[in-house]
Backbone bond lengths (Angstrom), bond angles and torsions (degrees), N, CA, C in turn:
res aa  C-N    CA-C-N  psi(-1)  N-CA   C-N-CA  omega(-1)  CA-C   N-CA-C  phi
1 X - - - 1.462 - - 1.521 109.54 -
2 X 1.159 106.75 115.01 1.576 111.76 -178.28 1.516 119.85 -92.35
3 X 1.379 120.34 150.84 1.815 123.28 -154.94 1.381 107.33 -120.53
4 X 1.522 131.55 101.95 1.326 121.09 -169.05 1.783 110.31 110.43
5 X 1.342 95.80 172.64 1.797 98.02 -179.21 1.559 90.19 -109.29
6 X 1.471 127.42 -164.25 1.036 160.90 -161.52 1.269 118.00 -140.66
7 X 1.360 102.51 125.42 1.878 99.31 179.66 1.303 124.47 -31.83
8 X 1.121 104.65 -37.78 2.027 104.30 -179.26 1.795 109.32 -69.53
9 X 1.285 83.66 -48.88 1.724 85.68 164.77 1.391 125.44 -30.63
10 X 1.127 104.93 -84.38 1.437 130.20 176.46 1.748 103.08 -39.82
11 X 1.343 106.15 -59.13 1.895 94.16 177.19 1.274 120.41 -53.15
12 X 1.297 93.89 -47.94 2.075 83.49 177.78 1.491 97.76 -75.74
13 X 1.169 148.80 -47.36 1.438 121.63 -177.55 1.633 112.92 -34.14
14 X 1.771 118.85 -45.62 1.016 111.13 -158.05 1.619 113.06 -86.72
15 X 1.414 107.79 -12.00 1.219 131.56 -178.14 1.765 88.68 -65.50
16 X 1.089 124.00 -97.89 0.931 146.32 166.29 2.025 126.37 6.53
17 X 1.442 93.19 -41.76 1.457 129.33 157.48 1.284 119.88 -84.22
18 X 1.233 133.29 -23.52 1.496 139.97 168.30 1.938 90.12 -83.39
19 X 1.189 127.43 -79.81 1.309 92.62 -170.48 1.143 144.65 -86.56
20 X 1.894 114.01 43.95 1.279 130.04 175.36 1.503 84.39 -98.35
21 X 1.219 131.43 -61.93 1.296 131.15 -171.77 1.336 127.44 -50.53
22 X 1.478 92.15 -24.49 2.022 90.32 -177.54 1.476 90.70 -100.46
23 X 1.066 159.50 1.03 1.400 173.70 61.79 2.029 112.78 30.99
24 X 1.489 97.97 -50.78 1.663 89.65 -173.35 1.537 89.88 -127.15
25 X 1.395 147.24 -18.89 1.157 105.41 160.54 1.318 143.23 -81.30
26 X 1.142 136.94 -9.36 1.257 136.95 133.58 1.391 106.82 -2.15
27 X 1.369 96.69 -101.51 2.006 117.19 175.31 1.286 108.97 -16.45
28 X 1.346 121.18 -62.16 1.368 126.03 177.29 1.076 117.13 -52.54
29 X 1.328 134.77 -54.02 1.657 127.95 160.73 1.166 122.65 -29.29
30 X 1.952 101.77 -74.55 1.400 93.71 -174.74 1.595 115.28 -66.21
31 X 1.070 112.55 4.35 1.991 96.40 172.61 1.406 108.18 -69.99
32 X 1.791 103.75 -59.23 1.006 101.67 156.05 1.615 153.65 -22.23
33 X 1.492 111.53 -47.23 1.329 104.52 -171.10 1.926 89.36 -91.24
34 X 1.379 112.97 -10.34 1.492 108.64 178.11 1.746 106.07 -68.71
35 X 1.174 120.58 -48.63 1.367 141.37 -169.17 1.761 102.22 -57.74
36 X 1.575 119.05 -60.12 1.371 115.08 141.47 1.651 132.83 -10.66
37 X 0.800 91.82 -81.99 1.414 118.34 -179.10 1.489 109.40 -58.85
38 X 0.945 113.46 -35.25 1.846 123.32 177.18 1.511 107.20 -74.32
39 X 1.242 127.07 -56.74 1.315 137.29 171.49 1.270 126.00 -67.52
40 X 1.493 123.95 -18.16 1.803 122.83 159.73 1.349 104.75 -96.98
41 X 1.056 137.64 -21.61 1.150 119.80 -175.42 1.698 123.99 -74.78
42 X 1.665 103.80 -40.35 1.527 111.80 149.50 0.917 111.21 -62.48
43 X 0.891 156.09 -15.56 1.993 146.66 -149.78 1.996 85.71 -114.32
44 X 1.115 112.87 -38.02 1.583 123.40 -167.38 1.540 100.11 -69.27
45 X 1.423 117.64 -50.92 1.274 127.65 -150.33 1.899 86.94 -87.84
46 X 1.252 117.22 -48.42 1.804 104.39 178.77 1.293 109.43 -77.32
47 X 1.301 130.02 -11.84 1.893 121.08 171.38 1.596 87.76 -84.26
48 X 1.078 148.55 -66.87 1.553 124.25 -166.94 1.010 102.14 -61.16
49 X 1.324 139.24 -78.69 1.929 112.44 -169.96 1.178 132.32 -53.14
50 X 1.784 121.77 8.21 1.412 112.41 165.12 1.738 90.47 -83.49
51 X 1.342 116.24 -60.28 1.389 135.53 -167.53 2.093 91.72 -22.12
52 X 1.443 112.22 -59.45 1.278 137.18 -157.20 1.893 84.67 -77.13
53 X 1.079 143.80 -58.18 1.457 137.02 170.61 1.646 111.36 -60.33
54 X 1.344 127.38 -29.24 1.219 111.15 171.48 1.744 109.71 -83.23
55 X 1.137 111.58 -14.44 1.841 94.61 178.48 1.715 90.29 -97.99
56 X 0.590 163.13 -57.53 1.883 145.14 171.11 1.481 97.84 -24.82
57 X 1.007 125.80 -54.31 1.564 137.82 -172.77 2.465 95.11 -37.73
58 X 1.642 77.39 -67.27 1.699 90.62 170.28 1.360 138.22 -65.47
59 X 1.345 84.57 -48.40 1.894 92.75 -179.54 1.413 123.35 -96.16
60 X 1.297 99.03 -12.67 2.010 111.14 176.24 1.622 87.40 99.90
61 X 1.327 97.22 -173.92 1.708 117.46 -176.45 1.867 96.24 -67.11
62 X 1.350 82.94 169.73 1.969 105.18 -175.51 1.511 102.93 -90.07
63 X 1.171 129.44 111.60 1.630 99.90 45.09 1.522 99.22 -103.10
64 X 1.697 97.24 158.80 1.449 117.27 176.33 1.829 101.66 -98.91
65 X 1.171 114.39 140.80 1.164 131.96 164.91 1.683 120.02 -21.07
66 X 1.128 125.09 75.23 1.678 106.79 179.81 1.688 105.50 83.48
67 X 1.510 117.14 28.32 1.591 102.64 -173.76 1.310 113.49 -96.43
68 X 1.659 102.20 -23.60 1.638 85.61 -170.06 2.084 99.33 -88.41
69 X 1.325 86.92 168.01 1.870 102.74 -164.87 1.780 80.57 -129.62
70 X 1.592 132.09 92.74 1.626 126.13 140.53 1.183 129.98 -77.84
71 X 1.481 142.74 141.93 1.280 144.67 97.15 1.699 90.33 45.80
72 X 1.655 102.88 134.49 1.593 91.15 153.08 1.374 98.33 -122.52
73 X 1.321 99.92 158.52 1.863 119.59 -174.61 1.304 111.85 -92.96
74 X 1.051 115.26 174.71 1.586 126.97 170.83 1.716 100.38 -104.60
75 X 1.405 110.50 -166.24 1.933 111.72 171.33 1.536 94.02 -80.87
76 X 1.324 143.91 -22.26 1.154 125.05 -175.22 1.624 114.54 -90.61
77 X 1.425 119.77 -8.35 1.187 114.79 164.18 1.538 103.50 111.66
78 X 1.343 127.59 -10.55 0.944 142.43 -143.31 2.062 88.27 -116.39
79 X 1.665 107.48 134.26 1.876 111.95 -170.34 1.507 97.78 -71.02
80 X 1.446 99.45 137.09 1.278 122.97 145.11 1.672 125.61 -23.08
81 X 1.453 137.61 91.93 1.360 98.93 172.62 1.915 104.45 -121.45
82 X 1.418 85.50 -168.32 1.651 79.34 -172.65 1.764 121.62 -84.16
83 X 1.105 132.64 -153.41 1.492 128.45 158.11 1.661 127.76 -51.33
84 X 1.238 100.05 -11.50 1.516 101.73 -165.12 1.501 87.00 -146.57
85 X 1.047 119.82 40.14 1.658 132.24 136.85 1.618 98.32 83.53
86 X 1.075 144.54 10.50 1.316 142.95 -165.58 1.387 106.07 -108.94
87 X 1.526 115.60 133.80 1.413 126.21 -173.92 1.476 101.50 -60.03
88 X 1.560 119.48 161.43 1.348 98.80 -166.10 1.839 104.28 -107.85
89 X 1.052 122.12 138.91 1.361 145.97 -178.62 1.372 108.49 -41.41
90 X 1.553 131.83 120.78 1.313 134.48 -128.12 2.224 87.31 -153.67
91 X 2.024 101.72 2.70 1.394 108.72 -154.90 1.715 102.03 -54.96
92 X 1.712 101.04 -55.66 1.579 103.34 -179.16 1.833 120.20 -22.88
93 X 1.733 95.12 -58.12 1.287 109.91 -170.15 1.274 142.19 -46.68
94 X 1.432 84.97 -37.88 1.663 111.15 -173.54 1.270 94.38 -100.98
95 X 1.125 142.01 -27.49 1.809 134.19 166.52 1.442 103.63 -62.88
96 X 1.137 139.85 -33.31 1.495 138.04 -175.34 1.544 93.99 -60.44
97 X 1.397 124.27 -86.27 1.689 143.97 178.24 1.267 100.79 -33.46
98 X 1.562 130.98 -41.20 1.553 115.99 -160.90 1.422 94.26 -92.11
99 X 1.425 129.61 -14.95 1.672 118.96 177.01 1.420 100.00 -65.13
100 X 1.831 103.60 -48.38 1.408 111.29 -174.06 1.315 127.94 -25.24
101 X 1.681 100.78 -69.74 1.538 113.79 -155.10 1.282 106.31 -119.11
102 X 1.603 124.94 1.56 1.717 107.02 -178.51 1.597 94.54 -137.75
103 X 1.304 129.99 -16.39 1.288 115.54 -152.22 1.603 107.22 -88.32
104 X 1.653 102.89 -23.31 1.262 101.02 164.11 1.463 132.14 -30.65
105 X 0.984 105.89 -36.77 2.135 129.99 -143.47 0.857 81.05 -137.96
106 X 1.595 149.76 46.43 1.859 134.22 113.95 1.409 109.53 -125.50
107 X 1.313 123.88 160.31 1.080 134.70 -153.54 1.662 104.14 -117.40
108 X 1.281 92.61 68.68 2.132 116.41 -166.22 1.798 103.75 -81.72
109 X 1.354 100.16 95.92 1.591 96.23 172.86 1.190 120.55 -79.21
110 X 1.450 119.35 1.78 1.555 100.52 178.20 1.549 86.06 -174.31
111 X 1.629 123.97 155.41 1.357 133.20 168.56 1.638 124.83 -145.20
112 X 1.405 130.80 80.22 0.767 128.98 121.27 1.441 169.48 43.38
113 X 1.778 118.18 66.26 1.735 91.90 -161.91 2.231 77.54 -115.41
114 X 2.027 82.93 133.01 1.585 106.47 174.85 1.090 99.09 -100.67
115 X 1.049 121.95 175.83 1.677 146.33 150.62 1.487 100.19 -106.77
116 X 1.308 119.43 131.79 1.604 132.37 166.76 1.522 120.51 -87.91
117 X 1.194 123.82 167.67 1.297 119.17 178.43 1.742 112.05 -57.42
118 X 1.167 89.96 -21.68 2.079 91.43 -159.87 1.772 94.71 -88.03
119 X 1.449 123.34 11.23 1.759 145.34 -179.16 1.654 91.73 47.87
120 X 1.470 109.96 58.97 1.718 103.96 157.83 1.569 83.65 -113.65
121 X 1.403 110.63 165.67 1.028 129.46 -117.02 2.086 65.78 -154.60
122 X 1.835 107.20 97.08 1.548 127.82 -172.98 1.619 102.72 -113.57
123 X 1.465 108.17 145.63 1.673 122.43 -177.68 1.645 91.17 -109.89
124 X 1.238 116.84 100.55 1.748 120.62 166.41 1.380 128.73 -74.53
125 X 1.023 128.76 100.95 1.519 133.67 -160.89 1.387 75.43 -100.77
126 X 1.616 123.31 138.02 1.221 159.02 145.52 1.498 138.30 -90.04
127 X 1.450 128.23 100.82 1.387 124.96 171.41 1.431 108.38 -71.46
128 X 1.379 102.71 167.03 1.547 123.79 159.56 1.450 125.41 -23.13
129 X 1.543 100.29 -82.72 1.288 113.47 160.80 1.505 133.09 -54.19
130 X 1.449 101.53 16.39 1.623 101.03 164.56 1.998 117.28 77.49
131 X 1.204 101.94 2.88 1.304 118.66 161.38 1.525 135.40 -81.22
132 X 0.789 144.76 142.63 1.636 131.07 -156.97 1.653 101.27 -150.16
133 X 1.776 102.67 169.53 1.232 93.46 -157.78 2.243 80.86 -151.84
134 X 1.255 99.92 141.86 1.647 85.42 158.64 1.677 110.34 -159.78
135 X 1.030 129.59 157.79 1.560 137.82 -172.78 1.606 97.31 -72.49
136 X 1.183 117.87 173.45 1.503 131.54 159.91 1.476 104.39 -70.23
137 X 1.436 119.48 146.24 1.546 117.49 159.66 1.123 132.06 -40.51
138 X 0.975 115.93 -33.61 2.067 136.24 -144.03 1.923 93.12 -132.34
139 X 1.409 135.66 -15.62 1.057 112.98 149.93 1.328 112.44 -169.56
140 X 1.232 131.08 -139.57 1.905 131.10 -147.12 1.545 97.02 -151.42
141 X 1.532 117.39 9.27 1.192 108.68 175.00 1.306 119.63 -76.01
142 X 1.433 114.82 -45.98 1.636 148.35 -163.73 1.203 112.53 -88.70
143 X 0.941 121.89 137.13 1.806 126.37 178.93 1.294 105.20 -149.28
144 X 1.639 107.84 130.16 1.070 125.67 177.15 1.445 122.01 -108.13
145 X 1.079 108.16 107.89 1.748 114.21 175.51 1.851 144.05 -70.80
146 X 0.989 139.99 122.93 1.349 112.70 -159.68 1.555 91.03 -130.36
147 X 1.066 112.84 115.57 1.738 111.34 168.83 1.240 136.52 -56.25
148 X 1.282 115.46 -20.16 1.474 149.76 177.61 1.386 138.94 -161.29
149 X 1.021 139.43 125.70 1.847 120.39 174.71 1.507 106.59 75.72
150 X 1.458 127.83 54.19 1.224 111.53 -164.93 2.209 98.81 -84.56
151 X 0.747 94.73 -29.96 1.693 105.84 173.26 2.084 95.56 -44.23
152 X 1.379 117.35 -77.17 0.748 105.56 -156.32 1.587 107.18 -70.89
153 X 1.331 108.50 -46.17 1.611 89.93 -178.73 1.492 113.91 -59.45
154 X 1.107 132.26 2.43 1.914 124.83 166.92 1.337 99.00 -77.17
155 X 1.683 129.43 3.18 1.460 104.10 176.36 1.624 97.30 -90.68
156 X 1.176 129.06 7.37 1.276 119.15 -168.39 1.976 99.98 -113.02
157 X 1.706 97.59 140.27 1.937 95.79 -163.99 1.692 85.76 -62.52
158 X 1.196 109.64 168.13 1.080 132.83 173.54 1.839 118.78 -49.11
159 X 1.070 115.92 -45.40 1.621 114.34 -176.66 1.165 90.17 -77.79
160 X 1.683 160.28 11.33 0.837 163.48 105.50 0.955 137.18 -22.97
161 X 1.320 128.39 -51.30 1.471 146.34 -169.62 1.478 118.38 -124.74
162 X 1.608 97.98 26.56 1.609 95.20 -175.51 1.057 97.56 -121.24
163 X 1.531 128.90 140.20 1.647 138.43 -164.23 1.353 111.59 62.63
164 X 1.277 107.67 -5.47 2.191 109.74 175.12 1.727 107.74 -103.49
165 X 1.211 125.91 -38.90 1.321 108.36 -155.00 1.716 73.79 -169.00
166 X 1.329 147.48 16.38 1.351 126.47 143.26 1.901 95.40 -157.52
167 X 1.391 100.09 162.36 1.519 107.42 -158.60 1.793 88.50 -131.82
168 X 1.355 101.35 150.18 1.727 105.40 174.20 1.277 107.29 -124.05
169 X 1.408 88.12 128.00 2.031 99.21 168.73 1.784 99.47 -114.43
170 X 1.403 104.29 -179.83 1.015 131.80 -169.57 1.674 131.96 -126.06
171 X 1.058 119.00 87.34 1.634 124.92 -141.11 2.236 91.66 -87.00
172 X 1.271 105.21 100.44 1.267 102.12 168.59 1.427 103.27 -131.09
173 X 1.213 111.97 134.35 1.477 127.38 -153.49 1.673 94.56 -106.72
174 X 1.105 132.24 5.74 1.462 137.71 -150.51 2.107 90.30 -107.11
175 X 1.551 86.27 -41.39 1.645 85.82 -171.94 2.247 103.64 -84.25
176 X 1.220 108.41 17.65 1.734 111.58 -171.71 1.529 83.58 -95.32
177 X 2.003 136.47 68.43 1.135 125.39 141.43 1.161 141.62 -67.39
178 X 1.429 123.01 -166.12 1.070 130.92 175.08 1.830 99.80 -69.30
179 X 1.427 112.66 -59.94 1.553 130.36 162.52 1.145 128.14 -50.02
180 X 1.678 120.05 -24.55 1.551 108.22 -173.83 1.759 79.81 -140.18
181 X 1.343 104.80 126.21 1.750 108.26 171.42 1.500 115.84 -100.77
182 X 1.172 116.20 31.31 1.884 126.56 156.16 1.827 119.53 -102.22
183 X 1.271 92.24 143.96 1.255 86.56 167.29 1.638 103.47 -133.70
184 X 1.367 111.74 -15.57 1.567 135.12 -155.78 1.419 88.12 -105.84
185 X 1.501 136.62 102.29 1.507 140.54 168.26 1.504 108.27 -130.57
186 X 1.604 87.66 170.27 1.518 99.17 -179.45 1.272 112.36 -76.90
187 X 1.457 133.63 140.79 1.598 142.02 166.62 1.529 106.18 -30.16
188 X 1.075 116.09 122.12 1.786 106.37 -165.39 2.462 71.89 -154.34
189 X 0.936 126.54 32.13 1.498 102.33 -174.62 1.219 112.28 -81.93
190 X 1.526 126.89 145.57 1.358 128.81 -161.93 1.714 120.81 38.78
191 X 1.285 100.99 40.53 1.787 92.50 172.16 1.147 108.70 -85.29
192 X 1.549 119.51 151.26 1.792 108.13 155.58 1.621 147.54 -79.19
193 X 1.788 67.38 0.26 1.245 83.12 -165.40 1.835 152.94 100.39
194 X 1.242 68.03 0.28 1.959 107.56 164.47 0.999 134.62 -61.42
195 X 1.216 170.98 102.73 1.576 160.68 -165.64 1.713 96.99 -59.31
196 X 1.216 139.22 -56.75 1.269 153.76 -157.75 1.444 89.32 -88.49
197 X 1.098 141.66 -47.71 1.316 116.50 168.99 2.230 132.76 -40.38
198 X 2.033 75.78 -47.68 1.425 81.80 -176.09 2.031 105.04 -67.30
199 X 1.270 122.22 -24.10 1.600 127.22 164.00 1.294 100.46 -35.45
200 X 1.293 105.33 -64.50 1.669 116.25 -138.84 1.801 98.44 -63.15
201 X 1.787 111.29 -36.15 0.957 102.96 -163.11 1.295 124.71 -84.30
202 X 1.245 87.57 -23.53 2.051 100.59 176.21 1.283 120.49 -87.11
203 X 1.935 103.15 11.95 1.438 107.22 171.62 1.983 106.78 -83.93
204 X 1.605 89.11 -29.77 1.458 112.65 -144.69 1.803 90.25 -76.20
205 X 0.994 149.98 105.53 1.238 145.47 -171.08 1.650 96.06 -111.71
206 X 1.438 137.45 15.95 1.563 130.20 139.33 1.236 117.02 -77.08
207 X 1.082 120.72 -4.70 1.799 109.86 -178.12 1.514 115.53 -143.39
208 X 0.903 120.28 165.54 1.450 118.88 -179.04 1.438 122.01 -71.93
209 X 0.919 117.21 16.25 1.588 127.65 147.31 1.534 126.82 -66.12
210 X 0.963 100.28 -26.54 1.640 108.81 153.81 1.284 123.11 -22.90
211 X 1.351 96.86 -63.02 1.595 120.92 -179.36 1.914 122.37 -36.40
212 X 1.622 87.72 -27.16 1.820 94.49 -167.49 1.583 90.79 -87.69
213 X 0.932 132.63 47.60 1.575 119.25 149.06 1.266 100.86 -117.14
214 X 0.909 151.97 38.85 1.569 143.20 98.45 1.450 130.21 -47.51
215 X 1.777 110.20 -41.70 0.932 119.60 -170.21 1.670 109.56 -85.51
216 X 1.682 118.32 0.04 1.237 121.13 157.30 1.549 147.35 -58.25
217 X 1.631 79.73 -45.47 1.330 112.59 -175.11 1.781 102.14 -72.28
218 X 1.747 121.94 -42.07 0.997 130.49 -138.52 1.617 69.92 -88.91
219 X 1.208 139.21 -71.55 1.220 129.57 -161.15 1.272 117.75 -62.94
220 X 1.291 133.20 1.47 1.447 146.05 166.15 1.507 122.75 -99.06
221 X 1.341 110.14 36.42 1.565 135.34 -147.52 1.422 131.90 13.93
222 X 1.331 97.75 54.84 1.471 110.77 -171.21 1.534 117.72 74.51
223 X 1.712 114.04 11.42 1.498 97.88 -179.00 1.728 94.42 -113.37
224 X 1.504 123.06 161.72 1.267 127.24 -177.44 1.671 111.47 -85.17
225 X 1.455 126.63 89.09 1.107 127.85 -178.49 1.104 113.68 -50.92
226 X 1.513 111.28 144.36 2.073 130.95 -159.38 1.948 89.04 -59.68
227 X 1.415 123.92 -37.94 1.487 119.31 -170.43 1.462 112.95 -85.39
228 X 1.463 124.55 7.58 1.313 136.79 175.95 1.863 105.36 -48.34
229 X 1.588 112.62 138.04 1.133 112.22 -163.96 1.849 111.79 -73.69
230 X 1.185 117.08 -46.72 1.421 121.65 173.60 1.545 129.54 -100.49
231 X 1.125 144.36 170.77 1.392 143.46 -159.51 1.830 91.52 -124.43
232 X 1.583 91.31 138.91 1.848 95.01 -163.34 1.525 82.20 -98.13
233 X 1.395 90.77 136.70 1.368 109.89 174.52 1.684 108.67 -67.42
């Protein structure tokens, strides 16, 4: 009767354990960083529409006084940008209005000005939980969400990091009624309204259709369906 294994033993045991592990941890991550991502993004989307119901609460219905921050145009309709082709930075503006009317009513531990991969020049408002949130440069319509790590995913350009490691909503204060209590939604612009539309667009990372993979998740009750087009970083 022999006591113990044998070197060969032992290698394939360990063999054996190396490719269960490179096999299920993977999986385990990405559930993980899905599970993340599932839980700030609801938690994101009901702290801005209280934030957006407590300033109506103050200021009355929208429009608010001086809130929206646009893009400026030329006579052809077409944005302003600077010498080196970049829309021009609108950050001051929209930090004045967002202290104003929303920042009151979130619970912002820390804020932030990044530079992104695309070199606009972002104000990072930070929650608790390590989630972050920031406007577009150039205006106050767009909001960009980051579930985690918003520093590092800004090193990635934007058709990059959209539906992977940051999500876009759409801040219209017009829909915060008496009847509809949002004003803070997912990027849904020009949809028809299709389920396969919103696919198509958050496949399409040349156009701003991108944007509707937020609006996937949100209609899939906040969980990231197994046929979801990209893998969240």
């Amino acid at each position: 009767m022999r006591n113990g294994f044998t070197l060969s033993e032992i290698l394939i045991t360990l063999g054996i354990i190396g490719v269960v592990s490179a096999m299920t941890i993977p999986v385990l991550i990405q559930k993980y960083n899905n599970n993340v991502a599932e839980t700030r993004l609801k938690k994101f989307y009901s702290v801005m529409n209280q934030a957006v119901m407590f300033a109506k609460n103050d200021y009355g219905d929208f429009p608010w006084e001086d809130y929206h921050v646009m893009e400026q145009k030329d006579e052809n309709g077409d944005a302003i940008t600077d010498e080196n082709g970049n829309r021009l930075d609108q950050n001051n503006k929209i930090d004045i209005v967002y202290k104003k009317y929303l920042a009151p009513y979130l619970n912002i531990i820390n804020s932030k000005e990044i530079k992104d991969a695309d070199k606009n020049k972002r104000i990072v408002h930070f929650f608790s939980d390590g989630s972050a949130f920031a406007y577009d440069s150039s205006q106050n319509r767009d909001i960009e969400f980051f579930p985690s790590k918003a520093e590092r995913c800004l090193t990635f350009v934007k058709e990059e990091r959209t539906g992977t490691c940051s999500f876009e909503f759409y801040f219209d204060p017009s829909l915060a009624t008496k009847e509809i209590e949002t004003g803070v939604e997912p990027y849904k612009f020009s949809w028809n309204g299709k389920i396969d539309r919103l696919y198509k667009g958050c496949e399409d990372n040349s156009s701003y259709e991108r944007y509707y993979c937020t609006a996937i998740i949100q209609l899939n009750g906040w969980k990231i369906p197994g046929d979801y087009p990209k893998r969240i970083k």
